[in-house]
C-alpha positions as CSV (number, residue, x, y, z in Angstrom):
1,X,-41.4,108.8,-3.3
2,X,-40.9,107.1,-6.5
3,X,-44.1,105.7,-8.1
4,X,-44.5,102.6,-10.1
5,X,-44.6,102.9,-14.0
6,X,-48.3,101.6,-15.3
7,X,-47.4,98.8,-18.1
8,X,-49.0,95.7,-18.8
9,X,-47.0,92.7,-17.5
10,X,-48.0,89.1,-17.8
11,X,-46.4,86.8,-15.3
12,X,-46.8,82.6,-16.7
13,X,-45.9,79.8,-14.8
14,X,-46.1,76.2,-15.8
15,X,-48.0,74.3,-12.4
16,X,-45.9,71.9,-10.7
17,X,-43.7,71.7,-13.9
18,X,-42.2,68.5,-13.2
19,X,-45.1,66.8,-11.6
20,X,-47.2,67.9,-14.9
21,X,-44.9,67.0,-17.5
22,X,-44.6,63.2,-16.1
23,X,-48.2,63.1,-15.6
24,X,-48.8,63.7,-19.2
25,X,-46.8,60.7,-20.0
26,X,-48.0,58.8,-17.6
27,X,-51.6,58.8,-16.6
28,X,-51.1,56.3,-13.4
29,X,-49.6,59.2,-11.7
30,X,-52.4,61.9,-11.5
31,X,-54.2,62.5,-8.4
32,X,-51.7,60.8,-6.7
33,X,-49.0,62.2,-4.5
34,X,-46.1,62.7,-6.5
35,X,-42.4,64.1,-5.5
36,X,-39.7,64.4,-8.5
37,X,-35.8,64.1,-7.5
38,X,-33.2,62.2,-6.4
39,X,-34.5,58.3,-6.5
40,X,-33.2,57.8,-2.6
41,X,-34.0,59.1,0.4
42,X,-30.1,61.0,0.7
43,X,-31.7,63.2,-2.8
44,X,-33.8,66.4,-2.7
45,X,-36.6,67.7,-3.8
46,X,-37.0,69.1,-7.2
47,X,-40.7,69.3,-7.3
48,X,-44.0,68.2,-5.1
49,X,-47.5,67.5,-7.0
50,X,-50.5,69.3,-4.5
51,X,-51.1,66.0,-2.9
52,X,-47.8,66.4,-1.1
53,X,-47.7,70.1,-0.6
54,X,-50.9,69.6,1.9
55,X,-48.6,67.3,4.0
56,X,-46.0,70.0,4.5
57,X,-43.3,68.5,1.3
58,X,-41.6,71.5,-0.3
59,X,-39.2,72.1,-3.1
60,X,-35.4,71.8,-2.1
61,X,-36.5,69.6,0.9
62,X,-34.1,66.5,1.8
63,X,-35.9,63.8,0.3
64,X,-36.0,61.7,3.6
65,X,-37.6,64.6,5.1
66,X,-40.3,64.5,2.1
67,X,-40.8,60.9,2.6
68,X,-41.6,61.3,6.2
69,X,-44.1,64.0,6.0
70,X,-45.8,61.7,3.2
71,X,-44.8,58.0,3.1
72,X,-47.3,57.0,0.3
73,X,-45.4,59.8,-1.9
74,X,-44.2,58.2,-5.1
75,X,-40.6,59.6,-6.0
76,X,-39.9,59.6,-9.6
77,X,-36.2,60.8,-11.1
78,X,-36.2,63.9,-12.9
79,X,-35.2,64.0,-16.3
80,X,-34.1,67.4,-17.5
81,X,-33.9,66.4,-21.0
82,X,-37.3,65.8,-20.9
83,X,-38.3,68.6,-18.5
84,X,-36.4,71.1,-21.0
85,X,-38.3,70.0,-24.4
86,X,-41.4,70.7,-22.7
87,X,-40.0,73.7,-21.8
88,X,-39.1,74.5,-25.3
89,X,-42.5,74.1,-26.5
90,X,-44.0,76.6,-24.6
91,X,-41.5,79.0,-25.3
92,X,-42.1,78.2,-28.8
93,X,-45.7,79.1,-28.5
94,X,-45.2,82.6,-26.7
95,X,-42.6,83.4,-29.0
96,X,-44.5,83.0,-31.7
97,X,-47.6,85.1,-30.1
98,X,-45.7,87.8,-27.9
99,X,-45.0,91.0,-29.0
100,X,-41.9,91.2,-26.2
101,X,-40.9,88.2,-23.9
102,X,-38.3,86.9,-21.3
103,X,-37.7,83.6,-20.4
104,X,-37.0,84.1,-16.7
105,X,-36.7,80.6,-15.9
106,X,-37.4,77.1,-17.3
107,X,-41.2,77.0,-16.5
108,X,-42.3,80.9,-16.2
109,X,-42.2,83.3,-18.6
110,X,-42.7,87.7,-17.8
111,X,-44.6,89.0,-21.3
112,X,-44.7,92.7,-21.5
113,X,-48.2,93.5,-23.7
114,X,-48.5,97.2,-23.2
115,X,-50.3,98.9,-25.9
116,X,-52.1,95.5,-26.7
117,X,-55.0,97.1,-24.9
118,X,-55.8,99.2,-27.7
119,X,-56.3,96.3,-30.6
120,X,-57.5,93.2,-28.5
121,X,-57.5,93.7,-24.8
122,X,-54.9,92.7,-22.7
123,X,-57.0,90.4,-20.8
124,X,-58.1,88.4,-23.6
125,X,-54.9,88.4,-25.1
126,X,-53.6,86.5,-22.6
127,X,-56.5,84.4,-21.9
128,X,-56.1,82.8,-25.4
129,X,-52.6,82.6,-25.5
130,X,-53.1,80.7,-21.9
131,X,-55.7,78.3,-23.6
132,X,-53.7,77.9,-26.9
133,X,-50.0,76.5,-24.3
134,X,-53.1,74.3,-22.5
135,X,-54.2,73.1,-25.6
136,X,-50.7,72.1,-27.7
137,X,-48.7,71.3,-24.7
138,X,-51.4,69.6,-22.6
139,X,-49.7,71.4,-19.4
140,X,-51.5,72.9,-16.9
141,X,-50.4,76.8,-16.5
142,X,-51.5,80.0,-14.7
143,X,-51.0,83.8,-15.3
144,X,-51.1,87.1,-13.3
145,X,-51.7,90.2,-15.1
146,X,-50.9,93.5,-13.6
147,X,-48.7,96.9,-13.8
148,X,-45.0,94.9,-13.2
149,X,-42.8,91.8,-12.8
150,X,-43.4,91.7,-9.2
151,X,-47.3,92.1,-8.5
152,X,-48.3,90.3,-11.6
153,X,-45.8,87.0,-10.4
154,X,-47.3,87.4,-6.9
155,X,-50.9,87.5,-8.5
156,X,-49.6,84.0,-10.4
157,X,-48.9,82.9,-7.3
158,X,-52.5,83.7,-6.2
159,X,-54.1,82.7,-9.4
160,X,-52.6,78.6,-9.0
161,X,-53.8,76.2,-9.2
162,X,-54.4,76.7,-12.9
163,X,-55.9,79.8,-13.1
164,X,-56.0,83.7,-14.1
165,X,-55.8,86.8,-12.3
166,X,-55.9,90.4,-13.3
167,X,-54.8,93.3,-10.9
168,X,-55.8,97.0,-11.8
169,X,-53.5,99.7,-10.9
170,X,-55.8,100.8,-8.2
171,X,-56.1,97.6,-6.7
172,X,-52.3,96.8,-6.2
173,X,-52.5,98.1,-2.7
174,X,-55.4,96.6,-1.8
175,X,-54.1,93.2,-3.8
176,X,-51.0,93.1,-1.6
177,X,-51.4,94.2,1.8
178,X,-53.4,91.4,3.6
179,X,-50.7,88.7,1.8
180,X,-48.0,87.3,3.7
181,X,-44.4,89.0,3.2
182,X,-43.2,85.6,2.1
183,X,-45.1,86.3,-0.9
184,X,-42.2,89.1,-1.9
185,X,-40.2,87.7,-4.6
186,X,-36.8,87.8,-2.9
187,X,-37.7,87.3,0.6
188,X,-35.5,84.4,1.8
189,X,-36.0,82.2,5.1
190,X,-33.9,84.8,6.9
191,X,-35.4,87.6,5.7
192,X,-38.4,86.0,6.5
193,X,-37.6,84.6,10.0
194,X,-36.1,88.4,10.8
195,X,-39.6,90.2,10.0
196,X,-41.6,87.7,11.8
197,X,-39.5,88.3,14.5
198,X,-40.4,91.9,14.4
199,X,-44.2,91.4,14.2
200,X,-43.8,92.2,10.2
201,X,-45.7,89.2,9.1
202,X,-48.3,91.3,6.3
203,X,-47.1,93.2,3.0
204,X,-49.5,95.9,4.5
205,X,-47.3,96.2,8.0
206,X,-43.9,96.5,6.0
207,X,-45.0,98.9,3.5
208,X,-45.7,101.2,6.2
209,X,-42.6,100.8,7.9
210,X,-40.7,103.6,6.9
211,X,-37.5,102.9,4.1
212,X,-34.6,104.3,6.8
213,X,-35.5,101.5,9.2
214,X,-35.7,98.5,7.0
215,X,-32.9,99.8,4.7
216,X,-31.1,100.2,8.0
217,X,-32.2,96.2,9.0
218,X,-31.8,94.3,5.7
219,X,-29.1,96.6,3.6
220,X,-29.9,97.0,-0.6
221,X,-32.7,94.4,-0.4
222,X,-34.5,96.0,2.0
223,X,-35.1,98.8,-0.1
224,X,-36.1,96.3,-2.5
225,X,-38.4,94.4,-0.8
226,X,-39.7,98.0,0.4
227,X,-40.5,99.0,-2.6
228,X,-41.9,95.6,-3.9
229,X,-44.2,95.6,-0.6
230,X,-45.5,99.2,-2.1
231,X,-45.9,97.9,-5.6
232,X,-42.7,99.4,-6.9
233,X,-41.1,97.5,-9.7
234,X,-39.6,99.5,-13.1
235,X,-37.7,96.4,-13.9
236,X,-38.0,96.1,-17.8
237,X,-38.7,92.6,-19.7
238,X,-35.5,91.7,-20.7
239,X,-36.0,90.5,-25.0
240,X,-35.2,86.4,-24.9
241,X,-33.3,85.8,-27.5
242,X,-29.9,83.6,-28.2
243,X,-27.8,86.5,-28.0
244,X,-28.4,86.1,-23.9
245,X,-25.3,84.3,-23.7
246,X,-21.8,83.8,-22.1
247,X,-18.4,83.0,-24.1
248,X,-15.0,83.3,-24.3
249,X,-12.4,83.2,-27.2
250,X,-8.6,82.5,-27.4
251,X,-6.9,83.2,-30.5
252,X,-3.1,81.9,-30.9
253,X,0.0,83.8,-31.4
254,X,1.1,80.8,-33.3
255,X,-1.3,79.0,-35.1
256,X,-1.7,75.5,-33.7
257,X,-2.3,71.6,-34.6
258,X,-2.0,70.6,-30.6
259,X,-5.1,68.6,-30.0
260,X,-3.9,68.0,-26.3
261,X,-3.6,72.2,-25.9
262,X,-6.5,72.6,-27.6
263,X,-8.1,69.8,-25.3
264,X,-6.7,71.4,-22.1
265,X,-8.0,75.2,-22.9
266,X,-11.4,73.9,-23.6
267,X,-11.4,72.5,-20.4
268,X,-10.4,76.1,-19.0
269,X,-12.7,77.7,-21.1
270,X,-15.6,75.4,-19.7
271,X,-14.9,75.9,-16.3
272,X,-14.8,79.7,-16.3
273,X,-18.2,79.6,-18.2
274,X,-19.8,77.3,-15.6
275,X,-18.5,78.9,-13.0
276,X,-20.1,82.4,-14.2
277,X,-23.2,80.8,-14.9
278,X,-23.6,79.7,-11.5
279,X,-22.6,83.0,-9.6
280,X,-25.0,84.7,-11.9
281,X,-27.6,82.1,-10.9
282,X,-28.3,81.0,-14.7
283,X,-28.7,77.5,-16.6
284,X,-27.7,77.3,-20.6
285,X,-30.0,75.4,-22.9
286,X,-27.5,75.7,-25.6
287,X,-23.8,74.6,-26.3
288,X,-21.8,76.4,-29.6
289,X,-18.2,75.6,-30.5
290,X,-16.1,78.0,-32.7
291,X,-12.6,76.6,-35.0
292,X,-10.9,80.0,-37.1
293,X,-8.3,77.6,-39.0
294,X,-4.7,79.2,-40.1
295,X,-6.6,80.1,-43.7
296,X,-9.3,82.0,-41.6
297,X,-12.1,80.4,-42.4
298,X,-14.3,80.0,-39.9
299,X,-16.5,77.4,-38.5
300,X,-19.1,76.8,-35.6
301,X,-21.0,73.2,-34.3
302,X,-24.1,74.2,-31.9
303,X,-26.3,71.5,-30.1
304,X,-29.2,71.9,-27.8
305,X,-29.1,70.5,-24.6
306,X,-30.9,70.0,-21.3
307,X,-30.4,73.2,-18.7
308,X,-28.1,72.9,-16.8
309,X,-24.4,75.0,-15.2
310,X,-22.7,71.7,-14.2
311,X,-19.0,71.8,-15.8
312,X,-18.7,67.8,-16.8
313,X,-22.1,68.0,-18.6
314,X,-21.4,70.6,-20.6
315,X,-17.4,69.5,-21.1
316,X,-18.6,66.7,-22.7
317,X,-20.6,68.2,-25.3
318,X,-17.9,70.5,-26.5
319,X,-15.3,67.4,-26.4
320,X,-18.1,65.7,-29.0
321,X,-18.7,69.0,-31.0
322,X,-14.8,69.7,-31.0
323,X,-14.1,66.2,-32.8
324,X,-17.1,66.7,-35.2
325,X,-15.7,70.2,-36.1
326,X,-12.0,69.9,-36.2
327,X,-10.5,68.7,-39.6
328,X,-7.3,67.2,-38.8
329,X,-4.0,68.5,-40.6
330,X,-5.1,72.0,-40.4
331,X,-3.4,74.7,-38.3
332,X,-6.0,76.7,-35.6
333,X,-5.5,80.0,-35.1
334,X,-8.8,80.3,-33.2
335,X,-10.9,78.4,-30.9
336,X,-14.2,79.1,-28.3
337,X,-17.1,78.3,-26.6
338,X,-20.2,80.2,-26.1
339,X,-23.2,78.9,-24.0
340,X,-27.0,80.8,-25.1
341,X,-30.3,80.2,-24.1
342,X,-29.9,81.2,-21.0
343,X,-32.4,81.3,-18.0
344,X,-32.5,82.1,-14.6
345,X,-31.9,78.5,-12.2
346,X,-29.5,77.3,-9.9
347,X,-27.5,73.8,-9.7
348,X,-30.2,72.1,-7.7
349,X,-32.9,72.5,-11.0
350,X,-30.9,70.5,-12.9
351,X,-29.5,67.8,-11.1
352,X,-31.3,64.8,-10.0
353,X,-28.8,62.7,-8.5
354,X,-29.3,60.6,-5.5
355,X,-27.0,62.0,-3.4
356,X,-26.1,65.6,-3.1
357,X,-22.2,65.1,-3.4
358,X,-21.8,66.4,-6.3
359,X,-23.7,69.6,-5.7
360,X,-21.9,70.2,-2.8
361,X,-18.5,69.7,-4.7
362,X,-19.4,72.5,-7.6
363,X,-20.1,74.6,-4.5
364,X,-17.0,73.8,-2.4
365,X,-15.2,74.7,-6.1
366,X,-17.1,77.9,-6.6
367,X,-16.6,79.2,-2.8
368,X,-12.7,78.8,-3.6
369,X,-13.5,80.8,-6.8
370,X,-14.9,83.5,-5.3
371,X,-12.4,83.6,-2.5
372,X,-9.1,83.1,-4.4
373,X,-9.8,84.1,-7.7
374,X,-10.9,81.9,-10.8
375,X,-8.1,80.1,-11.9
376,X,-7.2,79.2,-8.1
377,X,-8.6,75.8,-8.9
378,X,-9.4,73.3,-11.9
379,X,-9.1,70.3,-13.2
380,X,-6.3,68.0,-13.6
381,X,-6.1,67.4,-17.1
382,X,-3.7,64.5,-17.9
């Protein structure tokens, strides 16, 4: 049977991002019950402070639903743009401390700190870092230390409210076999539903279900979740950096002056990106436009912006860089777009509209995609 591989992983995740970063700005709101979304009762949940977790209020919940289960719940809009500066800064601070990092998504962080053991201790290592994000950020964060990604993110999960929790090698077993199987990173509501179902309601109950029977069950992921169930996880931490990215180039035959061309491929160019970060389940934090004029030299415009995969966000940043970069009376004989800083979210994170219409449209768009190929669908461009 294949064995996990002892390393030292560091799971972080920021507490009830949301919830924290508007309570920093705004003391009136701690203690109290606090959702973050859509500002109607047609939105959904983006995040729900403690005080509304206890009344049953969960993340991706309709917001009328929320408002039920808590009626006193103050609802407060989300502001990405905010959320994502926050976000920054804590990045910022591992970066600068971390020996090897990923960014997995816009509040946790995996940290890979084997061989730290031997100058510090990995335990206080992490510890201080912890106290130092506390300290300059003023956001409430927890860790889980253990021999992968997956037991040291469940330990995180263990370790919250704001808090720390170290599992040893030999403990792993004992660490995950009286926890629920929902605690398995990717175990979804049917997934879930299906083992309950079966009586498979413990980590310790699957683990000992032998691998031909779940595989047989639950496909690929149920060799996944086996394995997770047993502690098996060799999935590296993948280096952040702002080569992570996704772009796309188109060079002319003929070198070009044709703003409205140039106009109409950007918008091609935009959608394709969008719609591969959203199959691949990922949010960009940065936007970079590229001009290679007749004379090749080459230019680029880059601007930070709040996460998101939504199309028309993102369009219009390009649109702005594109008339900041291009010098008029000058042929083009290159032009693309590349979108970095990527990190693991979907649609939902970034989006705090009241209604969900417009999620439901990217995924109405995206389903045709998939179905019918990418260019079976677009905007009209006039």
């Amino acid at each position: 049977m294949e064995t996990f591989e002892k390393k030292d992983i560091v799971h972080l995740d920021l507490d009830t991002f949301f919830v924290s970063v508007e309570r920093l700005e705004n003391k009136e709101f701690v203690g109290k019950p606090l959702i973050i979304g859509g500002t109607s009762g047609r939105g959904v949940v983006a995040c729900a402070s403690y005080e509304t977790r206890k009344f049953g209020v969960r993340s991706a919940m309709p917001m009328r639903t929320a408002l039920m289960l808590c009626p006193n719940a103050i609802v407060v809009r989300g502001d990405m743009e905010k959320y994502s500066k926050y976000s920054n800064l804590v990045t910022d601070i591992i970066a600068e401390k971390a020996p090897l990092y990923e960014k997995a998504s816009i509040d946790e962080h995996y940290l890979d700190i084997s061989g730290l053991d031997r100058f510090f201790g990995c335990d206080k290592w992490a510890h201080e870092l912890r106290a130092k994000i506390i300290k300059e950020t003023g956001l409430p964060i927890s860790f889980g230390h253990s021999v992968n990604k997956t037991v040291s993110k469940i330990a995180t999960g263990e370790a919250k409210p704001n808090g720390e929790l170290h599992i040893e090698k030999d403990q792993v077993s004992p660490f995950l076999s009286p926890l629920s199987v929902r605690k398995i990173p990717g175990v979804g509501d049917k997934t879930y539903s299906t083992l309950i179902n079966m009586g498979v309601d413990k980590i310790g109950v699957l683990k000992e279900m032998p691998l031909e029977h779940v595989t047989k069950l639950f496909g690929q992921n149920g060799v996944d979740i086996w394995k997770k169930a047993n502690g098996i996880d060799n999935t590296p931490v993948e280096p952040y950096s702002v080569q992570k990215s996704l772009g796309t180039e188109q060079t002319f035959e003929v070198d070009t002056m044709d703003v409205y061309l140039l106009n109409k491929i950007l918008v091609k160019m935009v959608e394709e990106l969008c719609f591969e970060l959203r199959r691949k389940e990922k949010l960009t934090g940065c936007v970079t436009i590229k001009i290679r004029y007749s004379n090749f030299d080459t230019h680029t415009q880059q601007r930070r912006i709040p996460y998101t995969s939504f199309d028309h966000t993102i369009l219009e940043v390009v649109r702005e860089l594109f008339k900041k970069l291009y010098q008029r009376r000058l042929m083009i004989r290159l032009i693309g777009v590349r979108l970095s800083h990527l990190v693991h979210g979907t649609q939902q994170l970034n989006l705090f509209e009241d209604t969900p219409e417009q999620v439901n449209l990217y995924l109405a768009l995206d389903w045709i995609r998939k179905r019918y190929g990418i260019t079976s669908i677009g905007k009209a461009f006039k």
